[in-house]
C-alpha positions as CSV (number, residue, x, y, z in Angstrom):
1,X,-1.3,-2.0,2.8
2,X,-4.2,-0.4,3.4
3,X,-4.5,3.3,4.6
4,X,-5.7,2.0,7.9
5,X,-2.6,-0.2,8.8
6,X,0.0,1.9,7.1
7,X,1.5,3.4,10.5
8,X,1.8,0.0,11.6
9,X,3.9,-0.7,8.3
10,X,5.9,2.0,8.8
11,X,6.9,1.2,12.2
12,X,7.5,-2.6,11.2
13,X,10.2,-1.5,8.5
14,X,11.6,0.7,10.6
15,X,11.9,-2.5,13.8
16,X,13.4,-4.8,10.9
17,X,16.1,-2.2,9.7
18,X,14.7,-0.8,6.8
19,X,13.1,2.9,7.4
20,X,13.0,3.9,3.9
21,X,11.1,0.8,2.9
22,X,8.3,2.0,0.9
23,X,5.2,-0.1,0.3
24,X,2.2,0.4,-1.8
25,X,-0.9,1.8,0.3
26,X,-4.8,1.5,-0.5
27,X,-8.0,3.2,0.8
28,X,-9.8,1.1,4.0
29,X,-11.4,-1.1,4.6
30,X,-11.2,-3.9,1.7
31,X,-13.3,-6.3,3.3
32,X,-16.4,-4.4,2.2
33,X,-15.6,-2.9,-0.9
34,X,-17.6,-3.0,-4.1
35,X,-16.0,-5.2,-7.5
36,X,-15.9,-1.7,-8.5
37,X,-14.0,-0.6,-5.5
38,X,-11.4,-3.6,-5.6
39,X,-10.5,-2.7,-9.5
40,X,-10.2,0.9,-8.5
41,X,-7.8,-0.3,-5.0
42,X,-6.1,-2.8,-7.5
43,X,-5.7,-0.3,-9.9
44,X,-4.3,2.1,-7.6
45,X,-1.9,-0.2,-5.8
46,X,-0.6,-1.4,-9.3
47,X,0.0,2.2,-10.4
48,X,2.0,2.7,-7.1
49,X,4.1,-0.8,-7.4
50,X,5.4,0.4,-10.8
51,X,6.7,3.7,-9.4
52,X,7.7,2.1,-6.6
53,X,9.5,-0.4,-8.9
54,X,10.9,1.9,-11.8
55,X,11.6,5.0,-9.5
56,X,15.5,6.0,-10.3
């Protein structure tokens, strides 16, 4: 998700019955980011997924 739409992700988890739902969130907007910038978002977003993912 990016930064941008988050708040709108959070209040979709909370409508579907999951308020803890947590969700990987990248910088705004995408749509004109660099190469550069989308490795960097990817990078970030993969970094999050796996704590996300592993967390105990």
């Amino acid at each position: 998700m990016t930064s941008r739409f988050a708040s709108a992700a959070e209040m979709m988890s909370r409508v579907l019955g999951m308020p803890d739902y947590a969700f990987a969130t990248i910088g705004h907007p995408v749509s004109s980011a660099t190469d550069d910038g989308l490795r960097d978002m990817a990078r970030m977003a993969l970094d999050q997924g796996r704590r996300l993912l592993l967390r105990p």
